[in-house]
C-alpha positions as a Markdown table, in Angstrom:
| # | Residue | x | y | z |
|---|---|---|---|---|
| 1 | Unk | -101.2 | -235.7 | -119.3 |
| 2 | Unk | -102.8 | -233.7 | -116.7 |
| 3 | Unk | -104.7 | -230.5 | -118.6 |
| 4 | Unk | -105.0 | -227.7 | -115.9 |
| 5 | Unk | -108.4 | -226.4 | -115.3 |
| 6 | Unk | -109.4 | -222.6 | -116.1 |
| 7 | Unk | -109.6 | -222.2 | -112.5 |
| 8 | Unk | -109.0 | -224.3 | -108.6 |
| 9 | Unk | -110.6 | -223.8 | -105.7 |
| 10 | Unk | -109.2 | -224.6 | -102.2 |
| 11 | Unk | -109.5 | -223.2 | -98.7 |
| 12 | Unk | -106.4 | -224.6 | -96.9 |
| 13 | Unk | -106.6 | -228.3 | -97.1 |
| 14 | Unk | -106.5 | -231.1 | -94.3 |
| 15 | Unk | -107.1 | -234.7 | -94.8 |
| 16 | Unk | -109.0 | -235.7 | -91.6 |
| 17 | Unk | -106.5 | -238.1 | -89.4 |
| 18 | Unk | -108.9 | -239.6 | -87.3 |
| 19 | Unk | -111.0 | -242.5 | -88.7 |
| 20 | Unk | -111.4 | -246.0 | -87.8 |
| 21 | Unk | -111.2 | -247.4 | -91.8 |
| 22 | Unk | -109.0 | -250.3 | -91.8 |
| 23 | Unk | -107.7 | -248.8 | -94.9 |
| 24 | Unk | -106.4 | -245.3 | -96.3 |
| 25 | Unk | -109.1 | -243.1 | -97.6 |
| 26 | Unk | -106.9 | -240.9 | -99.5 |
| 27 | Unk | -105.0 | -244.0 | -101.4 |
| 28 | Unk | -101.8 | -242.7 | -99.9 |
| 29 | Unk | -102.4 | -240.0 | -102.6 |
| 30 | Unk | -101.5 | -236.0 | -102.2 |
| 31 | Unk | -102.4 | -233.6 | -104.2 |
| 32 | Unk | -100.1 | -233.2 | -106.9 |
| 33 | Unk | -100.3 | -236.9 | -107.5 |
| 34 | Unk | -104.4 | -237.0 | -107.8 |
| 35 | Unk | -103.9 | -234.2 | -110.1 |
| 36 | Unk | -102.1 | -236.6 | -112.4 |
| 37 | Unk | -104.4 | -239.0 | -113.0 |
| 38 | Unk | -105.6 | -239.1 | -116.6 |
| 39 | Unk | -108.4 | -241.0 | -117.8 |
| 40 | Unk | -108.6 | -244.2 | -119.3 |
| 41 | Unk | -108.3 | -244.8 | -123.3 |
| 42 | Unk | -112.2 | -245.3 | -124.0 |
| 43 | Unk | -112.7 | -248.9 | -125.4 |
| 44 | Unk | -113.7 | -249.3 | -129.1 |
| 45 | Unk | -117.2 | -248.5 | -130.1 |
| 46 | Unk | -117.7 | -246.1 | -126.9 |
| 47 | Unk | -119.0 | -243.5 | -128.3 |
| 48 | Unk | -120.9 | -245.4 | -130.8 |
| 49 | Unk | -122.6 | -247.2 | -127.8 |
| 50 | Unk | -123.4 | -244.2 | -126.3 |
| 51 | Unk | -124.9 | -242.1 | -129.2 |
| 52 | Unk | -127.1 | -245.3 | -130.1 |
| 53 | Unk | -128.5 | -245.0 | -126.8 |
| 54 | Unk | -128.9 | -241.2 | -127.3 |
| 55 | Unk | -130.4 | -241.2 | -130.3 |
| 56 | Unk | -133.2 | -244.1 | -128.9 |
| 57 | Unk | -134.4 | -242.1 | -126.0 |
| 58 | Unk | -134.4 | -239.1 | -127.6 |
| 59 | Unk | -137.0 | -240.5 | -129.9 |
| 60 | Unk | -138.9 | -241.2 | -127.0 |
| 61 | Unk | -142.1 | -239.5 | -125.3 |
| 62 | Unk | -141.8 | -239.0 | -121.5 |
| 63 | Unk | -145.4 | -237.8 | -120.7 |
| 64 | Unk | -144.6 | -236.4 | -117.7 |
| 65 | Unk | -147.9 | -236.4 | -114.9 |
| 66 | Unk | -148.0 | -233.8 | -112.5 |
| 67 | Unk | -149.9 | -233.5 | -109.7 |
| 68 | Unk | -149.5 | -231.5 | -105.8 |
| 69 | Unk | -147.3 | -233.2 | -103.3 |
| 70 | Unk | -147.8 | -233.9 | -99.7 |
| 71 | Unk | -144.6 | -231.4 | -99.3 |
| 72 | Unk | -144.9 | -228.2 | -98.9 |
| 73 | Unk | -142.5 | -225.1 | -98.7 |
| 74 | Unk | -142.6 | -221.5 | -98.3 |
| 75 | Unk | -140.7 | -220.8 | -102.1 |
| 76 | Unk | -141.4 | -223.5 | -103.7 |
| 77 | Unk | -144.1 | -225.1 | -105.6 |
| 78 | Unk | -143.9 | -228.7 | -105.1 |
| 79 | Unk | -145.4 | -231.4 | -107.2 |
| 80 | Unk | -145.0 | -235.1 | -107.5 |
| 81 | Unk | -144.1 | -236.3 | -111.1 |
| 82 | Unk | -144.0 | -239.7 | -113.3 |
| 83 | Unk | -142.3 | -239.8 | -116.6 |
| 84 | Unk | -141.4 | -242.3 | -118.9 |
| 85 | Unk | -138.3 | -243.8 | -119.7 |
| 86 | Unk | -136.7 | -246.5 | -121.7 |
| 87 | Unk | -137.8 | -249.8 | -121.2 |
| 88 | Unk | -141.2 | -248.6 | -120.8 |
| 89 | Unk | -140.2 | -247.8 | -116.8 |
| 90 | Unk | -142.2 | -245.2 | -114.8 |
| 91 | Unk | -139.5 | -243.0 | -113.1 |
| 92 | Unk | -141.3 | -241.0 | -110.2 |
| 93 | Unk | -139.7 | -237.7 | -108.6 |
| 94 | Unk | -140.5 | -234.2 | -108.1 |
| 95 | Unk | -140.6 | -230.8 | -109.2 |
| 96 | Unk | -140.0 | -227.3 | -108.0 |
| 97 | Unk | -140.9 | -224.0 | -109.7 |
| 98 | Unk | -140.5 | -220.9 | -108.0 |
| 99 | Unk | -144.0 | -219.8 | -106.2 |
| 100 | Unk | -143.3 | -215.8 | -106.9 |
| 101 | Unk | -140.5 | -215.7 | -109.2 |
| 102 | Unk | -140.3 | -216.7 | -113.3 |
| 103 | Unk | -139.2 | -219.7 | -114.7 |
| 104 | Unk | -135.9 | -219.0 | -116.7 |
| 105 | Unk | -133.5 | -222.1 | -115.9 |
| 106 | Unk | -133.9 | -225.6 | -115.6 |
| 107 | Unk | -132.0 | -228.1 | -113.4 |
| 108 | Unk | -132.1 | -232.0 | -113.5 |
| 109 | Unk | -130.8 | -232.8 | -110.4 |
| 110 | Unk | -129.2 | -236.7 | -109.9 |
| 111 | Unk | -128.9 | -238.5 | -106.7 |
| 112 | Unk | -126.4 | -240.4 | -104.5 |
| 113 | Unk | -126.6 | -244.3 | -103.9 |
| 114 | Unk | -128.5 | -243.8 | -100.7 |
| 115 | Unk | -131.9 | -242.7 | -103.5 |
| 116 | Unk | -133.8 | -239.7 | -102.1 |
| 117 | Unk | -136.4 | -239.1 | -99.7 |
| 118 | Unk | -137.3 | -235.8 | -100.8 |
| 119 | Unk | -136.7 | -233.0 | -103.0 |
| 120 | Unk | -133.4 | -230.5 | -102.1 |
| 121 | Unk | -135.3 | -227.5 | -100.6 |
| 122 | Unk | -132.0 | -225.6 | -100.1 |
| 123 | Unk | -130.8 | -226.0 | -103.8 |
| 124 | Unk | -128.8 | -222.4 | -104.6 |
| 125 | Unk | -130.4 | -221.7 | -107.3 |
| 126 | Unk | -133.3 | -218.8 | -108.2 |
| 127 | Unk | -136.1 | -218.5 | -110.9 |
| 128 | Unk | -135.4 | -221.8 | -112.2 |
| 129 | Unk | -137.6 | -225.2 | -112.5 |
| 130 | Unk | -135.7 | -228.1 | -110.3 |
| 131 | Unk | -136.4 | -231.5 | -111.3 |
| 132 | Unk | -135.3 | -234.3 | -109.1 |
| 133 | Unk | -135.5 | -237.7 | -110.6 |
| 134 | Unk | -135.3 | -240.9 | -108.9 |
| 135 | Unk | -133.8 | -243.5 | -111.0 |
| 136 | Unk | -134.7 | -247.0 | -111.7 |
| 137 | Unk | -134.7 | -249.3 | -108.7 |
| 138 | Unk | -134.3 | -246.3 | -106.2 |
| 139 | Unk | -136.6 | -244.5 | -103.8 |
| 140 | Unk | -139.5 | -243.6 | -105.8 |
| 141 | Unk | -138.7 | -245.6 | -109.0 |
| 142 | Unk | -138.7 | -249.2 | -107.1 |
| 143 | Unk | -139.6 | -251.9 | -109.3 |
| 144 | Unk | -138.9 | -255.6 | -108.6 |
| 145 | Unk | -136.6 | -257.1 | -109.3 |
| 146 | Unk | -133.9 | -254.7 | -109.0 |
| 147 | Unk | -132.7 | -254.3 | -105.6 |
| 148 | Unk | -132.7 | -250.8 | -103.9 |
| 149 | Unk | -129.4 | -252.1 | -101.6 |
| 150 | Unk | -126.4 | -250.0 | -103.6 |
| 151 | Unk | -124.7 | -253.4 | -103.4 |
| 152 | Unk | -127.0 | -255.3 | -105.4 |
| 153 | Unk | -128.7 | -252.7 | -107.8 |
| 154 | Unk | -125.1 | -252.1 | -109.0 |
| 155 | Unk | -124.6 | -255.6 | -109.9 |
| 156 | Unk | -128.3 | -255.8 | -112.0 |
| 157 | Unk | -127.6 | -257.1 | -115.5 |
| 158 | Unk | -123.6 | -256.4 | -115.1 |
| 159 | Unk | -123.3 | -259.2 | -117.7 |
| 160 | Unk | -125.0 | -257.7 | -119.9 |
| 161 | Unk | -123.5 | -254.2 | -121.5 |
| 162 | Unk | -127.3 | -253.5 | -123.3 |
| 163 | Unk | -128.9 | -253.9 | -120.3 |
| 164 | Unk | -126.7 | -253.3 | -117.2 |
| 165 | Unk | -128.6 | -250.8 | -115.1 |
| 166 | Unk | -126.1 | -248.2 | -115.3 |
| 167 | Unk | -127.0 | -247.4 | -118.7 |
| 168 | Unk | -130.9 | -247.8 | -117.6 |
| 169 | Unk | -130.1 | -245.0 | -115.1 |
| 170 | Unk | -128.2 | -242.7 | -117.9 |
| 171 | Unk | -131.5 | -242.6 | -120.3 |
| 172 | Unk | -133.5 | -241.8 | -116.8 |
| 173 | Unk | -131.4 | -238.7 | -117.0 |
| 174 | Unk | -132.3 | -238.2 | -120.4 |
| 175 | Unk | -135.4 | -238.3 | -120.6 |
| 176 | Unk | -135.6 | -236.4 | -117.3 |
| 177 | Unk | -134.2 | -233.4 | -119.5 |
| 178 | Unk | -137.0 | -234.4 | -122.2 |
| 179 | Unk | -139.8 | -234.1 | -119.4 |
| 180 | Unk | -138.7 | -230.9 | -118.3 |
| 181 | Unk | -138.4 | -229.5 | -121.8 |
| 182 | Unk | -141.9 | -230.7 | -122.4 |
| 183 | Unk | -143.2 | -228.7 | -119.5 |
| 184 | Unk | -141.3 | -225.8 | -120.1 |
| 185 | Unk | -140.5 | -225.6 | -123.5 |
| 186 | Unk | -138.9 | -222.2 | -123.0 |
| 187 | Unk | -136.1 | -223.7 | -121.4 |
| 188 | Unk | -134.7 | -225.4 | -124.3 |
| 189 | Unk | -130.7 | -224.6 | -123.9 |
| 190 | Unk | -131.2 | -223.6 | -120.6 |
| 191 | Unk | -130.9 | -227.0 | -118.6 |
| 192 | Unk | -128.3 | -227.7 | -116.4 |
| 193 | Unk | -127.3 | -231.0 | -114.7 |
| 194 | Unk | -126.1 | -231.6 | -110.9 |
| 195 | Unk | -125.5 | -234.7 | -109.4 |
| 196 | Unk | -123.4 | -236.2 | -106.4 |
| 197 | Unk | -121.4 | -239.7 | -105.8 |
| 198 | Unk | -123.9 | -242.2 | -108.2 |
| 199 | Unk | -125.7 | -239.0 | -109.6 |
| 200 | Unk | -122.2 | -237.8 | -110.3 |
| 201 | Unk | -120.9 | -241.0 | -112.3 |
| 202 | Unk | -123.9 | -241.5 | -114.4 |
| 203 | Unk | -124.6 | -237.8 | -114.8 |
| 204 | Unk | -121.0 | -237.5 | -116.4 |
| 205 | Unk | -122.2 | -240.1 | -118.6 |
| 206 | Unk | -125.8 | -238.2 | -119.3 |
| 207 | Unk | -123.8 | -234.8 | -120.3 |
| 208 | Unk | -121.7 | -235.9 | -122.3 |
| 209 | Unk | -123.8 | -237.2 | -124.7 |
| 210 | Unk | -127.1 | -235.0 | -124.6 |
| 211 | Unk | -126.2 | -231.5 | -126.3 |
| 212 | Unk | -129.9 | -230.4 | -124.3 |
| 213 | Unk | -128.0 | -229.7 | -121.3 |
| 214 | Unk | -125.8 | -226.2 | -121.4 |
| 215 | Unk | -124.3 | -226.7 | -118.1 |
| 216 | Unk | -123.3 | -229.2 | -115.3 |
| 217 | Unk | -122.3 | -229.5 | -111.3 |
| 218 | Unk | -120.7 | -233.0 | -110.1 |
| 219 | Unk | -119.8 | -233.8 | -106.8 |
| 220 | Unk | -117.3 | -236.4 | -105.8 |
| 221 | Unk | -118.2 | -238.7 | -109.1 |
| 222 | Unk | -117.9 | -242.3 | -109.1 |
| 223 | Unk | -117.5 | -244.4 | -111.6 |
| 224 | Unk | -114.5 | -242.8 | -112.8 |
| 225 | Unk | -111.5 | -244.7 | -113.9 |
| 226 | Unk | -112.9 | -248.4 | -113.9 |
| 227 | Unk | -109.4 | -250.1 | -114.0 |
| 228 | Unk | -108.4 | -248.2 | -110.4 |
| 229 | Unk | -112.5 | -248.1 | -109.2 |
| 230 | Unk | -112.5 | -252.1 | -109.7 |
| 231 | Unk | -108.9 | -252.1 | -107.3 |
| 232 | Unk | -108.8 | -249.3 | -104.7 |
| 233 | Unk | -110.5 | -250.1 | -101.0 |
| 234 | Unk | -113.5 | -248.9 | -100.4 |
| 235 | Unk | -116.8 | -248.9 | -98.9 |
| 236 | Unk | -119.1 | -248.3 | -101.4 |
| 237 | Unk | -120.7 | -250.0 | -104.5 |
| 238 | Unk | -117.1 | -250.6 | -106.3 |
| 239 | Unk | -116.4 | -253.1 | -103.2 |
| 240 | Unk | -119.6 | -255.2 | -104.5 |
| 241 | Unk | -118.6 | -255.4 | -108.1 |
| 242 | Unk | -115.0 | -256.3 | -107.0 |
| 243 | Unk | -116.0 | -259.1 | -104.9 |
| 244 | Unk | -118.6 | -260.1 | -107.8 |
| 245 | Unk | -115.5 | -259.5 | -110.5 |
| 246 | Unk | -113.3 | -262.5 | -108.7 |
| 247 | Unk | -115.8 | -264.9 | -109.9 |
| 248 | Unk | -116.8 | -262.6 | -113.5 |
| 249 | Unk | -113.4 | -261.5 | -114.6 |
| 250 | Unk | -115.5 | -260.4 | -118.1 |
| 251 | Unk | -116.8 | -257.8 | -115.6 |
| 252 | Unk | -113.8 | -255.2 | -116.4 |
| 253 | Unk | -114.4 | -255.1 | -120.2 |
| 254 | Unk | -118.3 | -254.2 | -119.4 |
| 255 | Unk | -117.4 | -251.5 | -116.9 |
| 256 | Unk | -115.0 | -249.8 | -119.6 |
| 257 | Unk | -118.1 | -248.8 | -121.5 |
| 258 | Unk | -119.3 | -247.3 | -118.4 |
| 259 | Unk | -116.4 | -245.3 | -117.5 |
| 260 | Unk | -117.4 | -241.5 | -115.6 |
| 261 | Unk | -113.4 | -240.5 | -116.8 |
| 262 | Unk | -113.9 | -241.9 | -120.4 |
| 263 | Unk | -116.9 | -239.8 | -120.9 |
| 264 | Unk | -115.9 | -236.8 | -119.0 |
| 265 | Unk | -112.8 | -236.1 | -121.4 |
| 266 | Unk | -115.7 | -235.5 | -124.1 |
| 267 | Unk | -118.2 | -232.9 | -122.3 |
| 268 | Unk | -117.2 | -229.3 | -123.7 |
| 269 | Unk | -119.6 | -227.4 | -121.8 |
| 270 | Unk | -119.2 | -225.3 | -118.4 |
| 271 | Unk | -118.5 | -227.7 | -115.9 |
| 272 | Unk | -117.6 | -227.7 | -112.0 |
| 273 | Unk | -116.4 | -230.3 | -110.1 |
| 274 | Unk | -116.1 | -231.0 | -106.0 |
| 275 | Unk | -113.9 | -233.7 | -106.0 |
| 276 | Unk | -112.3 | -234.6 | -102.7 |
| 277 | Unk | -108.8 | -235.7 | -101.2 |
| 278 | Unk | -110.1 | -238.2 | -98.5 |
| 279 | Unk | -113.1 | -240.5 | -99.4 |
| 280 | Unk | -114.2 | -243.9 | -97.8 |
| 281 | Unk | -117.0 | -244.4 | -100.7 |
| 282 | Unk | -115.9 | -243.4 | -103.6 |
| 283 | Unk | -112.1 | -243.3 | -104.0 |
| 284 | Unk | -110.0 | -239.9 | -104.3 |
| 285 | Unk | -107.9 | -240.8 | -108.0 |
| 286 | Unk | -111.4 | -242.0 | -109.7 |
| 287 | Unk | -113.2 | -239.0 | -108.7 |
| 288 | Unk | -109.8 | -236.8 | -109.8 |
| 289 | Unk | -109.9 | -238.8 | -112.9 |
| 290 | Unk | -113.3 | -237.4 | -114.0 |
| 291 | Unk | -112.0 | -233.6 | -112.9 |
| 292 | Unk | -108.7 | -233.9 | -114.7 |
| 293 | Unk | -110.0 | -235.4 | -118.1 |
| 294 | Unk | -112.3 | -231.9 | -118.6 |
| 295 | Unk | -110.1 | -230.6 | -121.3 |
| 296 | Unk | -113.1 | -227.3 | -122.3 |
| 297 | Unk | -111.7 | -224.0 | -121.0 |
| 298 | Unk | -114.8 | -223.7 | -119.4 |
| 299 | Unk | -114.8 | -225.3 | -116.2 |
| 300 | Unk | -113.6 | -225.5 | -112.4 |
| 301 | Unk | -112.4 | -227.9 | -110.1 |
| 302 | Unk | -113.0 | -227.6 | -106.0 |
| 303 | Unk | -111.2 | -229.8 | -104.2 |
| 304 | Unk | -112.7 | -230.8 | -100.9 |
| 305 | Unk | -110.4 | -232.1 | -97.5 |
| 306 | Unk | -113.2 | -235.0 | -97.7 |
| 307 | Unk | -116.4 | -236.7 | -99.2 |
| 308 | Unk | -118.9 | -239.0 | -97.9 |
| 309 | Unk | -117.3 | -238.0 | -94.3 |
| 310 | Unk | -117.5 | -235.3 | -91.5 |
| 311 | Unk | -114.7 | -233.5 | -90.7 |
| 312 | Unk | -113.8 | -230.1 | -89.3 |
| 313 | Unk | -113.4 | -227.5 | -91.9 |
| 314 | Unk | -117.1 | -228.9 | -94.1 |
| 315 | Unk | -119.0 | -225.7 | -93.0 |
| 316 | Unk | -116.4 | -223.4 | -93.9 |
| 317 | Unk | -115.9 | -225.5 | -97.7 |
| 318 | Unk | -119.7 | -226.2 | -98.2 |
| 319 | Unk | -120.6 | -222.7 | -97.6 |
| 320 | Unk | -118.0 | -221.7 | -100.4 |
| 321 | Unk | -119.0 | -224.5 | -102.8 |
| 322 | Unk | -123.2 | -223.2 | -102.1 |
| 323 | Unk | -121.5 | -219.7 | -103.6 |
| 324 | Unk | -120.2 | -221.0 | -106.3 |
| 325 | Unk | -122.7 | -223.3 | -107.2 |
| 326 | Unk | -125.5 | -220.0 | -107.2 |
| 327 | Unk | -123.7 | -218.0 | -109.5 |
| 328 | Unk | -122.6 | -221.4 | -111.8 |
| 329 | Unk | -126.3 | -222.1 | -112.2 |
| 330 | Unk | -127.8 | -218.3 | -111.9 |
| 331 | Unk | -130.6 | -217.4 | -114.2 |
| 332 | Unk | -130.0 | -215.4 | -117.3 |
């Protein structure tokens, strides 16, 4: 059963008509029928796996090293910074504190597959510390031998459920949220989570598991709905696990544990979601999937004519969705 968020947000909607995809980036799929996706029934021991995991990293220390970065910006302090994280891996990123304003939020913010070359100057938000974290194997946090192509570093230890890099990148998050509580211990409660496409999937999987994190932003999730991501075209990192899943059929049972969906239908804090009705990369029902199993009456969904793709009304809804996303995250 679909359960109906508090609230939806649309401007009028138009699936872009002009691509050259030789397949159907909306799945053939309208509205009514992506707001009936449910999520998939969690496999045994989901939770247990999960809370295990938790429960390790919390125990760890992150000692997060600061020091001035090369960038620069008018309102914002910027430094470079290493912290700790399972598996003893050195996770590099930034931070941003407000250079004449107080310090009264925090944000971890996740990343798409493409990593990140820099820190979000024009994040919406106000009197709040910004922590961008790279995770492992991407941009900053490049360690051999895990692959920094989406289509590899998505395959790294898939046999494996304790050690598939998924779950590496989940307790990045994690103790991304310990680092920033250690540097601003006044923000304990206050920490919010955003994250788009791969920092969408695995940041469903962070929240829902970390009661540190008070509030959360995710944009066109993957990762959601592992029975339709391991079937639906696509261009993105599902296409390389389905190709590696002909030869690995034991490849569906891991990815259940892994499920954006699964975990999404157990977050009960605030929560808004972008999810989108046309989308080449990560495909329209698995990102509904996550939206529609938020069951708290705390959250929003804002569906978007298209992600991972240009198309003529993205000012108008990106301009709405930078609105929303300053008073969701707004200091108080």
């Amino acid at each position: 059963m679909w359960i109906r968020p508090i609230e939806e947000t649309t401007v009028e909607m138009s699936v872009p008509a002009d691509h050259a995809f030789d397949f159907d980036p909306t799945c053939g799929l309208g509205v009514d029928e992506l707001r009936a996706i449910a999520p998939p029934r969690a496999p045994p021991g989901f939770d247990a796996f999960w809370r295990a995991r938790y429960e390790r990293a919390l125990g760890l220390h992150p000692r997060p090293r600061l020091r001035e970065s090369r960038s620069t910006h008018p309102a914002w302090r910027v430094r470079d910074i290493l912290y700790t994280s399972t598996d003893a891996y050195e996770i590099g990123g930034w931070l941003l504190t407000p250079r004449d304003r107080p310090v009264r939020r925090g944000l971890v913010v996740g990343h798409g597959y493409g990593g990140r070359a820099e820190p979000d100057f024009d994040v919406p938000v106000e009197e709040t510390a910004v922590l961008f974290p790279c995770c492992r194997g991407l941009s900053r946090s490049r360690r051999a031998p895990i692959s920094d192509d989406p289509q590899w570093h998505v395959l790294h230890d898939i046999d494996d459920p304790g050690r598939y890099i998924l779950g590496g990148c989940v307790e990045d998050l994690w103790l991304a949220v310990s680092a920033l509580s250690e540097l601003h211990p006044d923000l304990r409660g206050r920490i919010g989570y955003s994250g788009a496409s791969f920092g969408g999937g695995v940041g469903a999987l962070a929240i829902a598991f970390d009661a540190r994190i008070d509030r959360g932003f995710l944009e066109v999730p993957t990762f959601g709905n592992m029975p339709l991501w391991l079937t639906l075209p696509t261009l993105g990192s599902a296409r390389s696990v389905q190709i590696h899943r002909r030869a690995h059929a034991d490849v569906a049972e891991t990815l259940r544990l892994f499920d954006a969906a699964s975990a999404a239908a157990r977050i009960g804090i605030p929560m808004l979601l972008a999810v989108a009705r046309f989308d080449p990369v990560v495909a329209p029902p698995c990102q509904f999937a996550v939206a529609n199993a938020l069951t708290s009456n705390h959250h929003e969904t804002f569906i978007l004519d298209a992600g991972h793709f240009d198309y003529p009304r993205a000012e108008e809804q990106r301009a709405l969705l930078k609105e929303k996303l300053r008073r969701f995250f707004r200091a108080t």
